[in-house]
mmCIF file of the N, C-alpha and C atoms, coordinates in Angstrom:
data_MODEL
# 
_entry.id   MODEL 
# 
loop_
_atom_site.group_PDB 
_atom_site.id 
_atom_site.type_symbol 
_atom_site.label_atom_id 
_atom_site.label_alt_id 
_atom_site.label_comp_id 
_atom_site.label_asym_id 
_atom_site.label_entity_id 
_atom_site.label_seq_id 
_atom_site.pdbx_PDB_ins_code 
_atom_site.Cartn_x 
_atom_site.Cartn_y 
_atom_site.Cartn_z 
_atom_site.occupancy 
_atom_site.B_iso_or_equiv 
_atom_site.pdbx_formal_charge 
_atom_site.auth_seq_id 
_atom_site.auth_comp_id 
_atom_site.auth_asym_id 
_atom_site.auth_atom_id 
_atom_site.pdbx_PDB_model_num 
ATOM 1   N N  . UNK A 1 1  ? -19.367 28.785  5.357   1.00 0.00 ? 1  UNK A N  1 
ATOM 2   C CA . UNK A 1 1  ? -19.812 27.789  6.309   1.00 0.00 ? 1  UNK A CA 1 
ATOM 3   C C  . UNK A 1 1  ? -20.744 26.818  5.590   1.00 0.00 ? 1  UNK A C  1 
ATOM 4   N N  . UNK A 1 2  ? -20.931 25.652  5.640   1.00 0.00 ? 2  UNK A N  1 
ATOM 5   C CA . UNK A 1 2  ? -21.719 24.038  4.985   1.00 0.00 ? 2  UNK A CA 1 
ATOM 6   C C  . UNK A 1 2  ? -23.006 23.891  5.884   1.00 0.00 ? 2  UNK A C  1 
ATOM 7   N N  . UNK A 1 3  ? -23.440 23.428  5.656   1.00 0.00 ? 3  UNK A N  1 
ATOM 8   C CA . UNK A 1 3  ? -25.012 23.072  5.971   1.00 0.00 ? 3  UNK A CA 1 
ATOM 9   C C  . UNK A 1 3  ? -24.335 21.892  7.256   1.00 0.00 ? 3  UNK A C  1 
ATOM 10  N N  . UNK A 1 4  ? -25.117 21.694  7.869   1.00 0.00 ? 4  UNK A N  1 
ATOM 11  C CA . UNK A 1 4  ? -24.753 20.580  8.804   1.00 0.00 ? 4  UNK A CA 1 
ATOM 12  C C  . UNK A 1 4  ? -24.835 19.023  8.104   1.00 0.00 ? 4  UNK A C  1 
ATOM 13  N N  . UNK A 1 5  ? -25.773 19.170  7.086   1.00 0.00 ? 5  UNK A N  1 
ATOM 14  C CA . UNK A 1 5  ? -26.020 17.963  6.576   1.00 0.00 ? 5  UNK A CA 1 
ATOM 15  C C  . UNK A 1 5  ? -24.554 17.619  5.564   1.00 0.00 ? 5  UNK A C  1 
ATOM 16  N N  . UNK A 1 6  ? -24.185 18.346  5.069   1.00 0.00 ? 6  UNK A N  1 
ATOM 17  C CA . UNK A 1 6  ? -23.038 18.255  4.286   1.00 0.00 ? 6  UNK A CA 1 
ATOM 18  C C  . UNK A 1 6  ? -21.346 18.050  4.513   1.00 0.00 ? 6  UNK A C  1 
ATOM 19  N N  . UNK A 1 7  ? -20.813 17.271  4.795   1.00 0.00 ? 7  UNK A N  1 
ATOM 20  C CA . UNK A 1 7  ? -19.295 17.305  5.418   1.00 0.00 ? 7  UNK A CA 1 
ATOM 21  C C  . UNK A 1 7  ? -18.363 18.103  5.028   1.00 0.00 ? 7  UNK A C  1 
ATOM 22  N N  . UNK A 1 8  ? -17.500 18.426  5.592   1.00 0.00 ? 8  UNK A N  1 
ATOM 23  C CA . UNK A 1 8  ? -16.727 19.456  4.914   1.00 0.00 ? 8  UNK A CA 1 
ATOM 24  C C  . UNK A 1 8  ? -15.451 18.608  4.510   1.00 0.00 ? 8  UNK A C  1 
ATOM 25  N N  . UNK A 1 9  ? -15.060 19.517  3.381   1.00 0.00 ? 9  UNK A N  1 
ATOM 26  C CA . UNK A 1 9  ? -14.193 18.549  2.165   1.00 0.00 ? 9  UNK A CA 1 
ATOM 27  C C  . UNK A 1 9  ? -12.643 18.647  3.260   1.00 0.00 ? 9  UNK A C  1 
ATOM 28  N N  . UNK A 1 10 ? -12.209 17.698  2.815   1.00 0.00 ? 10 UNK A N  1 
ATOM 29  C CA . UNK A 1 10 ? -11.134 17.644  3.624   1.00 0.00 ? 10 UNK A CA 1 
ATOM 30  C C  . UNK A 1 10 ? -10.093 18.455  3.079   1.00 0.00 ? 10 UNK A C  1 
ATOM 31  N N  . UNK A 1 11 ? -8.782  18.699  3.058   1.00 0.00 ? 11 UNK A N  1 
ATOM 32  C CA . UNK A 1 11 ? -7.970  19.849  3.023   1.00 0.00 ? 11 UNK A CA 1 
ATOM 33  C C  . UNK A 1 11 ? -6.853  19.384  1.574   1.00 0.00 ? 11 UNK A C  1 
ATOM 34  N N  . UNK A 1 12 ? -7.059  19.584  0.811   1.00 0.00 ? 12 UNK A N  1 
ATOM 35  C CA . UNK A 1 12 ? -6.182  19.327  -0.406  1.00 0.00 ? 12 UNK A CA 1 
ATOM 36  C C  . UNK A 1 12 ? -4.354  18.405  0.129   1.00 0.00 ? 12 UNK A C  1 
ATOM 37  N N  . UNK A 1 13 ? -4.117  19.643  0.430   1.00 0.00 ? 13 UNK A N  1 
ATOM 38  C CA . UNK A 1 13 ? -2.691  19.142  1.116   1.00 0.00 ? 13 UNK A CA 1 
ATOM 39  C C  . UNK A 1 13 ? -2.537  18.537  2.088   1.00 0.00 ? 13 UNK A C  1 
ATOM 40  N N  . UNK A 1 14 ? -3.230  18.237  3.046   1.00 0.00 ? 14 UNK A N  1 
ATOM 41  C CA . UNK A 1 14 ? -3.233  17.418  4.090   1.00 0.00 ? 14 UNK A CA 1 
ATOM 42  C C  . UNK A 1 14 ? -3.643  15.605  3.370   1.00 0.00 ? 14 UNK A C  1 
ATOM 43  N N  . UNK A 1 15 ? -4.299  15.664  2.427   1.00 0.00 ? 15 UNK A N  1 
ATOM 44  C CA . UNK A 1 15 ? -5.147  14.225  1.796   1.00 0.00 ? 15 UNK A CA 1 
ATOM 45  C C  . UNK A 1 15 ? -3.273  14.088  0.904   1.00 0.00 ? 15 UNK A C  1 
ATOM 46  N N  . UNK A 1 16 ? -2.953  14.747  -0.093  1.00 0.00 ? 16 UNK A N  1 
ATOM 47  C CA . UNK A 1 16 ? -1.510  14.416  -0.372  1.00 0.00 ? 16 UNK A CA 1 
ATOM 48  C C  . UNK A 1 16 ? -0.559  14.340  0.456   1.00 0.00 ? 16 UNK A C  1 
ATOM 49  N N  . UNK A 1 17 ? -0.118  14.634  1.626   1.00 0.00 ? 17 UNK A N  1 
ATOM 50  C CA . UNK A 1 17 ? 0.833   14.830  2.850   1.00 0.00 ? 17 UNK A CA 1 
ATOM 51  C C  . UNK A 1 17 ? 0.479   13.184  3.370   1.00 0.00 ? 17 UNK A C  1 
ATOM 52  N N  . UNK A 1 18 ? -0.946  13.162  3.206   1.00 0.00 ? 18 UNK A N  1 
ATOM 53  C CA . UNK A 1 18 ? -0.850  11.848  3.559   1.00 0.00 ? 18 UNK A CA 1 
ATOM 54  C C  . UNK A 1 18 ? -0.891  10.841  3.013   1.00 0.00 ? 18 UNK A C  1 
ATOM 55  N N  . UNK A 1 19 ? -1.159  10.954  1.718   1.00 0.00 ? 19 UNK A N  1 
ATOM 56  C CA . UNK A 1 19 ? -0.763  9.790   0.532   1.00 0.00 ? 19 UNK A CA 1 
ATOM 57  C C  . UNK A 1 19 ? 0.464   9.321   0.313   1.00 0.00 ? 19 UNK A C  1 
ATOM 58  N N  . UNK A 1 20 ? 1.373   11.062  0.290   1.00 0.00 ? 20 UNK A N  1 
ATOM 59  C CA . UNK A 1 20 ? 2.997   10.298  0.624   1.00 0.00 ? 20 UNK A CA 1 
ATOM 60  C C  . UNK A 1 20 ? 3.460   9.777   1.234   1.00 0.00 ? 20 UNK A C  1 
ATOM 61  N N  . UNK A 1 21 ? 3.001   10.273  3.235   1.00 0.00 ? 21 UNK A N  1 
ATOM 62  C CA . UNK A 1 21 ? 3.412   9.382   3.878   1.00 0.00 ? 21 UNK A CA 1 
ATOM 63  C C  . UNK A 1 21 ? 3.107   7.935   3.781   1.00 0.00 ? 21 UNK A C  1 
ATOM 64  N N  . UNK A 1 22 ? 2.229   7.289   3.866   1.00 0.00 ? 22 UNK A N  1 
ATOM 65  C CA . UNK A 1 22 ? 0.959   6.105   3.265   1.00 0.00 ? 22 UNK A CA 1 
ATOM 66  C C  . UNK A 1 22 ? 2.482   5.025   2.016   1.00 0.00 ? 22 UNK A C  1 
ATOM 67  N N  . UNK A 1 23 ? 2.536   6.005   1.381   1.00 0.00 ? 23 UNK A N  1 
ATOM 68  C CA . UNK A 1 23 ? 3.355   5.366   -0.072  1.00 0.00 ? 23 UNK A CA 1 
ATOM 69  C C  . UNK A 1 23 ? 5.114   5.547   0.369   1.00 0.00 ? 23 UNK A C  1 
ATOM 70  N N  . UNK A 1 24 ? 5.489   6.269   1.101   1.00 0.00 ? 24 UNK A N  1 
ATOM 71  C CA . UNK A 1 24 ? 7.299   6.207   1.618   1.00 0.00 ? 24 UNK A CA 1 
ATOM 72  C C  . UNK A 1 24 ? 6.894   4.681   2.719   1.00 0.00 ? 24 UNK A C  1 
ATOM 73  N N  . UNK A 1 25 ? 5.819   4.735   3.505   1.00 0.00 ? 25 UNK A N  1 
ATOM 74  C CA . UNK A 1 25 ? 5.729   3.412   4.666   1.00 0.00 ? 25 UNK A CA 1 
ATOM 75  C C  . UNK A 1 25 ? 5.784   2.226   3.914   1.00 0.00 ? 25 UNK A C  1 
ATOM 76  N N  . UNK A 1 26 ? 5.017   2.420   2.693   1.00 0.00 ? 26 UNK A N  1 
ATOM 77  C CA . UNK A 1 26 ? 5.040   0.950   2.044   1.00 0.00 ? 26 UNK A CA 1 
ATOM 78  C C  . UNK A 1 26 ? 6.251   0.717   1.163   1.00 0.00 ? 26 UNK A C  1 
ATOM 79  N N  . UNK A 1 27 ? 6.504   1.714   1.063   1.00 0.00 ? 27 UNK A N  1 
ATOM 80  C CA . UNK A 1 27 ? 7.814   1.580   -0.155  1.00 0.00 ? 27 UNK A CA 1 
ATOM 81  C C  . UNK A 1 27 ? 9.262   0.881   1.053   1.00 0.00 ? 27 UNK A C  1 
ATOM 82  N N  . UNK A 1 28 ? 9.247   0.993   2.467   1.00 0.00 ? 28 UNK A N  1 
ATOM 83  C CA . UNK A 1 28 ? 9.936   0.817   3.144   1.00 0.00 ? 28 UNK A CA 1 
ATOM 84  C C  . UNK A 1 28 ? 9.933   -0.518  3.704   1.00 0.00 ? 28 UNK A C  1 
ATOM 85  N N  . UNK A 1 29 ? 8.244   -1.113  4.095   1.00 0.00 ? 29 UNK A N  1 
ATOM 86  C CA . UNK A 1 29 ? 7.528   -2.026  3.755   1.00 0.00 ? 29 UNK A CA 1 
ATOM 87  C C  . UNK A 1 29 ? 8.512   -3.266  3.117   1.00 0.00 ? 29 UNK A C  1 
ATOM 88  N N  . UNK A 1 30 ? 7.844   -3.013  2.198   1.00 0.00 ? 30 UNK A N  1 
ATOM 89  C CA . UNK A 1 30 ? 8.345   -3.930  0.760   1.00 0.00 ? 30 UNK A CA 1 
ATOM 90  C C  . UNK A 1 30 ? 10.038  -4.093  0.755   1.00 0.00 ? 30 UNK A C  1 
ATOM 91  N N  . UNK A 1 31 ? 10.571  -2.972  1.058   1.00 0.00 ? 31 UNK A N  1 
ATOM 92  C CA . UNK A 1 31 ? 11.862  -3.086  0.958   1.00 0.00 ? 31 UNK A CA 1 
ATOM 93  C C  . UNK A 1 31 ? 12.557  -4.029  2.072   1.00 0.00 ? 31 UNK A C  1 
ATOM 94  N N  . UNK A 1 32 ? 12.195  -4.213  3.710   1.00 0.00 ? 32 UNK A N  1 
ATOM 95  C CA . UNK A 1 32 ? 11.971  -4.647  4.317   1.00 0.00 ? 32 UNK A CA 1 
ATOM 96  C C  . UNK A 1 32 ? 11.362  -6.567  4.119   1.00 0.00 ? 32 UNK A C  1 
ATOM 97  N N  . UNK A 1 33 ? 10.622  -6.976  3.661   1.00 0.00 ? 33 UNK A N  1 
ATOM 98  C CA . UNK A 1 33 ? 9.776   -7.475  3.411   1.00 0.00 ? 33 UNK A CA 1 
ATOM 99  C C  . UNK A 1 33 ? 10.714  -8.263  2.271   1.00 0.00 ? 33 UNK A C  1 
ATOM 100 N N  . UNK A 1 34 ? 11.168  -8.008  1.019   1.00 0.00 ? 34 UNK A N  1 
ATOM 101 C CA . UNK A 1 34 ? 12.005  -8.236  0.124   1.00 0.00 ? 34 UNK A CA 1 
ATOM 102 C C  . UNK A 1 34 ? 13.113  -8.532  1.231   1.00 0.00 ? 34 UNK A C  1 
ATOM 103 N N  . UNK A 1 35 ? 13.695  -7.657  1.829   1.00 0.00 ? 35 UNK A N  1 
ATOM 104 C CA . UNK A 1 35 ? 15.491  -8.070  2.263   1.00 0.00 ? 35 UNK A CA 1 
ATOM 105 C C  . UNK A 1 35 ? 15.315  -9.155  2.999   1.00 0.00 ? 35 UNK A C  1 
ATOM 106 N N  . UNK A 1 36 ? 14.056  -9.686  3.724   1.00 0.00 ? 36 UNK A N  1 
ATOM 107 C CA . UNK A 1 36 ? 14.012  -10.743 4.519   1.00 0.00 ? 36 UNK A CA 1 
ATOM 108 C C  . UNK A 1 36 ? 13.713  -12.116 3.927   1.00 0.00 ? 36 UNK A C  1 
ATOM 109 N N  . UNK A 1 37 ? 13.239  -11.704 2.513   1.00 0.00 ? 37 UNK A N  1 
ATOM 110 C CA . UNK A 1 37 ? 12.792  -13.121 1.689   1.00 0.00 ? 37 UNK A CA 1 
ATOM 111 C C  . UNK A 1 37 ? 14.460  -13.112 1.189   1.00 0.00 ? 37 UNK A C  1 
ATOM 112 N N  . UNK A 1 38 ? 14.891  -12.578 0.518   1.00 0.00 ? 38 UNK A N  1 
ATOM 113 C CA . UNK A 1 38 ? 16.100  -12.505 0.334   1.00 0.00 ? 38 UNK A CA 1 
ATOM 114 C C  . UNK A 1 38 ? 17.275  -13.200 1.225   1.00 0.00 ? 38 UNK A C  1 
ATOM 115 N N  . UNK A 1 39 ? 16.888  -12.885 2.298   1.00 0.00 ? 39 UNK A N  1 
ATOM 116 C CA . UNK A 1 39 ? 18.125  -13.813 2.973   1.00 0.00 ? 39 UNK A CA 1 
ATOM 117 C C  . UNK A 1 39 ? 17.593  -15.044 3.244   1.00 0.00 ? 39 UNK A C  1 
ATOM 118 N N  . UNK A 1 40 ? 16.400  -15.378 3.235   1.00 0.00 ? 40 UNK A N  1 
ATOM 119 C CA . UNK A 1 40 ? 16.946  -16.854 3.835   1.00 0.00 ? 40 UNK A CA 1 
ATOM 120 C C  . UNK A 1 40 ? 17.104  -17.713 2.250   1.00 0.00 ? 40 UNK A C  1 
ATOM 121 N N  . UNK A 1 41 ? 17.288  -16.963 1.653   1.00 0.00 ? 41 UNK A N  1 
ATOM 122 C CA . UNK A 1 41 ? 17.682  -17.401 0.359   1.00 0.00 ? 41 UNK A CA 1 
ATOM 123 C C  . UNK A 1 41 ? 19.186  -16.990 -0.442  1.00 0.00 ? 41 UNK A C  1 
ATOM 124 N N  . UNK A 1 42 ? 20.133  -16.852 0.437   1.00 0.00 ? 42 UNK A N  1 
ATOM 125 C CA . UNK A 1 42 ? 21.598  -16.031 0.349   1.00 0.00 ? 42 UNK A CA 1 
ATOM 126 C C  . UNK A 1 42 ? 21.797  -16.019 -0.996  1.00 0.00 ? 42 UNK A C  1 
ATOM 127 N N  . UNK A 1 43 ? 22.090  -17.761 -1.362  1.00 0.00 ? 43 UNK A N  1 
ATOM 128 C CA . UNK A 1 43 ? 22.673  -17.895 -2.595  1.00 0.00 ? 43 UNK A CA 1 
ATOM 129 C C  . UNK A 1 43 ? 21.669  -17.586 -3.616  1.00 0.00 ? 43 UNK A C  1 
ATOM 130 N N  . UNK A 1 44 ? 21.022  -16.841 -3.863  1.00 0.00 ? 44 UNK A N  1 
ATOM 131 C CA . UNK A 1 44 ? 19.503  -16.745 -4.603  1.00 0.00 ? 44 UNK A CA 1 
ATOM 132 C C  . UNK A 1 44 ? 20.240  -15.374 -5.592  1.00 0.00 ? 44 UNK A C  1 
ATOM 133 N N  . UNK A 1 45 ? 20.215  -15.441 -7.007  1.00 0.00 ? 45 UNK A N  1 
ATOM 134 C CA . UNK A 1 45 ? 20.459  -14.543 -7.969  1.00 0.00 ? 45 UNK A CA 1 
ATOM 135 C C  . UNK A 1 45 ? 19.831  -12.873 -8.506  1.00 0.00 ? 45 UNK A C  1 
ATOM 136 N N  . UNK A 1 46 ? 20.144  -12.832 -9.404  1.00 0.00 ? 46 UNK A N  1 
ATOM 137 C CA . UNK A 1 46 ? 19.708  -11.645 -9.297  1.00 0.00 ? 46 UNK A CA 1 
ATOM 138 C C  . UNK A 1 46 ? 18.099  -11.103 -9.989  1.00 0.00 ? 46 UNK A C  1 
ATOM 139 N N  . UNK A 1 47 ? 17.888  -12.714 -10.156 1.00 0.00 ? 47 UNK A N  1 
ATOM 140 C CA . UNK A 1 47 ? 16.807  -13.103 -11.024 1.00 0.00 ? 47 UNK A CA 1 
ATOM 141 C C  . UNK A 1 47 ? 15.950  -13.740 -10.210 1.00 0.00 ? 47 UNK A C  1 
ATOM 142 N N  . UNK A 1 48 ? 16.026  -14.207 -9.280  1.00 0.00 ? 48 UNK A N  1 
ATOM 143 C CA . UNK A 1 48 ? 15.703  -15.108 -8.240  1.00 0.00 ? 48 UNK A CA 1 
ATOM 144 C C  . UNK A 1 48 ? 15.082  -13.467 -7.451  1.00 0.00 ? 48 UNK A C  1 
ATOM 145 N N  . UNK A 1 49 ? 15.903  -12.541 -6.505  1.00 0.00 ? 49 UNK A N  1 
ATOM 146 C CA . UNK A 1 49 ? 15.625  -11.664 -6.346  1.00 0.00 ? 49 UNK A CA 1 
ATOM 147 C C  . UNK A 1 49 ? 14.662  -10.483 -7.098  1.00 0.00 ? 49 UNK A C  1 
ATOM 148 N N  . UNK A 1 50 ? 15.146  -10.153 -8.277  1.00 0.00 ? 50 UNK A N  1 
ATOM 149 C CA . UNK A 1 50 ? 13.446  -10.069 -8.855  1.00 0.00 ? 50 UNK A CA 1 
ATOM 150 C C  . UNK A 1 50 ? 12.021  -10.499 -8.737  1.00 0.00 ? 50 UNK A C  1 
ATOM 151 N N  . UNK A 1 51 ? 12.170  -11.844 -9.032  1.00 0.00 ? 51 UNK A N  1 
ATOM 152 C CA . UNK A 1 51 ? 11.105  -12.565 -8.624  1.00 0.00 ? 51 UNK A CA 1 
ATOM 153 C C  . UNK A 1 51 ? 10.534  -12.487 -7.515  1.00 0.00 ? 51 UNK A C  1 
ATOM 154 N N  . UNK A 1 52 ? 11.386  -12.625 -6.054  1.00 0.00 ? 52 UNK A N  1 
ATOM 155 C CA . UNK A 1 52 ? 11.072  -12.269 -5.009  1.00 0.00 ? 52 UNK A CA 1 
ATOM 156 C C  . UNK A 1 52 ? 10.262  -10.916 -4.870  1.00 0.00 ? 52 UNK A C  1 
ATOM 157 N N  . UNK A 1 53 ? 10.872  -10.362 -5.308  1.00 0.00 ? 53 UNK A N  1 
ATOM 158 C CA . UNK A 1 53 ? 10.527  -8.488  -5.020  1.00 0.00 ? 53 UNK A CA 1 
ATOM 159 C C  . UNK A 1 53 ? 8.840   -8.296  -5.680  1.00 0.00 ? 53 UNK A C  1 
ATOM 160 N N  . UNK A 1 54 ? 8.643   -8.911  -7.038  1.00 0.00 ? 54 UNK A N  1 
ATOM 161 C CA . UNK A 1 54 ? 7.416   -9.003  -7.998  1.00 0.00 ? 54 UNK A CA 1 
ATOM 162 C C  . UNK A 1 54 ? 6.679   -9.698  -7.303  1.00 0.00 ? 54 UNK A C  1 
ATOM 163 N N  . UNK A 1 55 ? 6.774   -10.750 -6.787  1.00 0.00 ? 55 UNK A N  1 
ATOM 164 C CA . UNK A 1 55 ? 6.113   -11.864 -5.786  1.00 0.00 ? 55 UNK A CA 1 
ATOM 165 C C  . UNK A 1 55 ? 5.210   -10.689 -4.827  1.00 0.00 ? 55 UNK A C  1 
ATOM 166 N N  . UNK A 1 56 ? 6.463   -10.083 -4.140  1.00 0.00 ? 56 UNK A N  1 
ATOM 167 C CA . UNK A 1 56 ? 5.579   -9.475  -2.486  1.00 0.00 ? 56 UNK A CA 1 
ATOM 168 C C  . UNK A 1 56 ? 4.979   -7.928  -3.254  1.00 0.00 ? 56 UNK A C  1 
ATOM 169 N N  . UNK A 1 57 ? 5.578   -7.713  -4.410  1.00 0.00 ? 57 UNK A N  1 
ATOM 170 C CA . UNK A 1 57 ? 4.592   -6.830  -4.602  1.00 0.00 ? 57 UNK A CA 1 
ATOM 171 C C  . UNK A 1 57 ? 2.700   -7.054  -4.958  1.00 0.00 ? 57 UNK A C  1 
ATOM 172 N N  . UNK A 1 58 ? 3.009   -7.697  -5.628  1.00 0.00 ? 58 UNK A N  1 
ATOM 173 C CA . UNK A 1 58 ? 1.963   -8.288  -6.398  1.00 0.00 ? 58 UNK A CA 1 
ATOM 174 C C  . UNK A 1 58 ? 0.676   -8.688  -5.048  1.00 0.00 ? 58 UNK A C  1 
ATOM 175 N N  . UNK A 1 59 ? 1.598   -9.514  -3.720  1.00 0.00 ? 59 UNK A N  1 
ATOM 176 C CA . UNK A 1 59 ? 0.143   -9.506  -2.973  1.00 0.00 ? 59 UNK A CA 1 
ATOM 177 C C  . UNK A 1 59 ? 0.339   -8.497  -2.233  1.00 0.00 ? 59 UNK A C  1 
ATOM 178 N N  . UNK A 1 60 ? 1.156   -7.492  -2.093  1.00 0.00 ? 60 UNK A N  1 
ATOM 179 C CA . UNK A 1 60 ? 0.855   -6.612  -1.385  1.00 0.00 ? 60 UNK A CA 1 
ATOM 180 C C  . UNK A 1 60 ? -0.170  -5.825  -1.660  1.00 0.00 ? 60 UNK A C  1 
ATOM 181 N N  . UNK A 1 61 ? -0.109  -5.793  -3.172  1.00 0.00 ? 61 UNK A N  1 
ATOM 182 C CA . UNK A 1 61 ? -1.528  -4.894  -4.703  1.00 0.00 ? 61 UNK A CA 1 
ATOM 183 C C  . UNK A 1 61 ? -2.524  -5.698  -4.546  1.00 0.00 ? 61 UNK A C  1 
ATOM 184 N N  . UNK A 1 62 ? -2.619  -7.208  -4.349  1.00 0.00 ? 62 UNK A N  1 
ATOM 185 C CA . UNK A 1 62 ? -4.077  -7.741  -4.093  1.00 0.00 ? 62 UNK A CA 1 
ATOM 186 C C  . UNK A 1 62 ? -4.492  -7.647  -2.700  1.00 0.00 ? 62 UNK A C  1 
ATOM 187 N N  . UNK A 1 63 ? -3.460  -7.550  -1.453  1.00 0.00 ? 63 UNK A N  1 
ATOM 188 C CA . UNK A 1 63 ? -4.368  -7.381  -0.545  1.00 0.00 ? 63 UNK A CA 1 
ATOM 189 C C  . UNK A 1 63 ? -4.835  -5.695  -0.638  1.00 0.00 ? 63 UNK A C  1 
ATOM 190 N N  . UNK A 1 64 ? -4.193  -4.529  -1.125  1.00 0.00 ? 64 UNK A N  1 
ATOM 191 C CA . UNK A 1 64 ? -4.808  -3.466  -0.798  1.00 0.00 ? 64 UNK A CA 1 
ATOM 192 C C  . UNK A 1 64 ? -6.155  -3.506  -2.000  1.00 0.00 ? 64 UNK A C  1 
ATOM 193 N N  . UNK A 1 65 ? -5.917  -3.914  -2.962  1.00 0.00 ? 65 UNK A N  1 
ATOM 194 C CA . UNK A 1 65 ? -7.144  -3.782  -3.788  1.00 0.00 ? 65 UNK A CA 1 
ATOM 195 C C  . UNK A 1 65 ? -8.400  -4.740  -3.116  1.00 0.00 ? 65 UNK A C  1 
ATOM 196 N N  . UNK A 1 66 ? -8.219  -6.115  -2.464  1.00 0.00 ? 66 UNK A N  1 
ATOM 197 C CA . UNK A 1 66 ? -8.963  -6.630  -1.438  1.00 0.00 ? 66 UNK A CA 1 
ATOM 198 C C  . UNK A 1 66 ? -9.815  -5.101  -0.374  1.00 0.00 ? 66 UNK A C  1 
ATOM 199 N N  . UNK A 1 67 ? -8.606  -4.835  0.149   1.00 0.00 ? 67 UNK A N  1 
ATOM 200 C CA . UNK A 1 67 ? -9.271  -4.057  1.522   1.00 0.00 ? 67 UNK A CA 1 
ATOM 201 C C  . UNK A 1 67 ? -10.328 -2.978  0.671   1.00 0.00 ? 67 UNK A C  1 
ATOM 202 N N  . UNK A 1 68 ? -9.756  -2.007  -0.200  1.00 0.00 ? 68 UNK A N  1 
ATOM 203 C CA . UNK A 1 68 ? -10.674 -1.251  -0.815  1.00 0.00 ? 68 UNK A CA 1 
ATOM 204 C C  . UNK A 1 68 ? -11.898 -1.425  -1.296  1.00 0.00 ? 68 UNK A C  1 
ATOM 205 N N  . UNK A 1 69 ? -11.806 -2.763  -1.855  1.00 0.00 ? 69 UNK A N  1 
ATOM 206 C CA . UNK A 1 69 ? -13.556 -3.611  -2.392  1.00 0.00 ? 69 UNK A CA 1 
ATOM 207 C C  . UNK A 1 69 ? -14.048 -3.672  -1.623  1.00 0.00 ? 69 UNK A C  1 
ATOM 208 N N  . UNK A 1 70 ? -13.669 -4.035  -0.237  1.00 0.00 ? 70 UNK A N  1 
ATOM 209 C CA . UNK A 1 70 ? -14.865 -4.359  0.800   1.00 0.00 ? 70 UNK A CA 1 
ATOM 210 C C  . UNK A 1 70 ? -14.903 -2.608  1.339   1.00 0.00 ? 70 UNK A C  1 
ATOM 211 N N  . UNK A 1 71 ? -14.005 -2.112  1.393   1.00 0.00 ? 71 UNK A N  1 
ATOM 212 C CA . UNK A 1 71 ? -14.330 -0.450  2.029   1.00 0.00 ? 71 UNK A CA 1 
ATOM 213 C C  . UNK A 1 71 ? -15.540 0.388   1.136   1.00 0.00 ? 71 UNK A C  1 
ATOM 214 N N  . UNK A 1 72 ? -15.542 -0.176  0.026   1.00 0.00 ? 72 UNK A N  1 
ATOM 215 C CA . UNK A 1 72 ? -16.166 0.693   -0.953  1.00 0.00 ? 72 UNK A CA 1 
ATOM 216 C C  . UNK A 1 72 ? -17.920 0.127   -0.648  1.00 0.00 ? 72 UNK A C  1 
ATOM 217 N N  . UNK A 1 73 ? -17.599 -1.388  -0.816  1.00 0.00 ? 73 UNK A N  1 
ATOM 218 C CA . UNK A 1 73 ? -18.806 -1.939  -0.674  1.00 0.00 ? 73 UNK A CA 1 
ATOM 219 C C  . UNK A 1 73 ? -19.460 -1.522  1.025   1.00 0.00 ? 73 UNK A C  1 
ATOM 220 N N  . UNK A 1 74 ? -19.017 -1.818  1.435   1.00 0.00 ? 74 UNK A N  1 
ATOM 221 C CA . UNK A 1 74 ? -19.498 -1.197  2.940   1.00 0.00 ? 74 UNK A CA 1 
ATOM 222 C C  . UNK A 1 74 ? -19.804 0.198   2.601   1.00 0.00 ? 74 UNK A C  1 
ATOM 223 N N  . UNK A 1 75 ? -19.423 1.127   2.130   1.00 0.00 ? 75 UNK A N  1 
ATOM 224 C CA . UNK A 1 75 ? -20.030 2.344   2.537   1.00 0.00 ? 75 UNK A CA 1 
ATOM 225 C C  . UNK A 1 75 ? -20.990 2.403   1.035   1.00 0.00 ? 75 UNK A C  1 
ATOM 226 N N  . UNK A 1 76 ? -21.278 1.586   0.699   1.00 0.00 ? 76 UNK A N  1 
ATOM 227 C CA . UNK A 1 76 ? -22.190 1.800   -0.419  1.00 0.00 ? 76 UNK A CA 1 
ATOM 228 C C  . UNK A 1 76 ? -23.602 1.101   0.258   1.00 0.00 ? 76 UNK A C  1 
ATOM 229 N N  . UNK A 1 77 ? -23.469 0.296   1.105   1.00 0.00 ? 77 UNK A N  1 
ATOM 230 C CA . UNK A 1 77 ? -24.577 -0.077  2.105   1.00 0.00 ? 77 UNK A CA 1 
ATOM 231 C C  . UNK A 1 77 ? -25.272 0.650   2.981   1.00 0.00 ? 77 UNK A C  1 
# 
């Protein structure tokens, strides 16, 4: 049993159970997200499509690295 002052650690497998889920949503996300930039661009290559895909990844990685800076900074206050 923990002191009251102390939180109790959260559960190993439950923090990974939910990282995967977290990472299959975005991976579905993106895929999603890509097929729709993709079409309104039909005739668009296979290089063109790359680009697309690198594009929405890329701010998808700056907005989560965004949200985390301010999460971190807030609880460092």
């Amino acid at each position: 049993m923990s002191s009251p002052e102390e939180p109790e650690q959260p559960d190993q497998q439950a923090t990974g159970a939910r990282r995967l889920i977290w990472a299959g949503g975005t991976v579905v996300a993106l895929w999603f997200i890509v097929d729709g930039l993709s079409g309104l661009w039909p005739g668009a290559g296979a290089l063109a499509r790359l680009l697309i895909a690198v594009a929405v990844v890329v701010v998808v990685l700056a907005v989560v690295l965004g949200t985390v800076s301010v999460l971190r900074r807030d609880r460092a206050d």
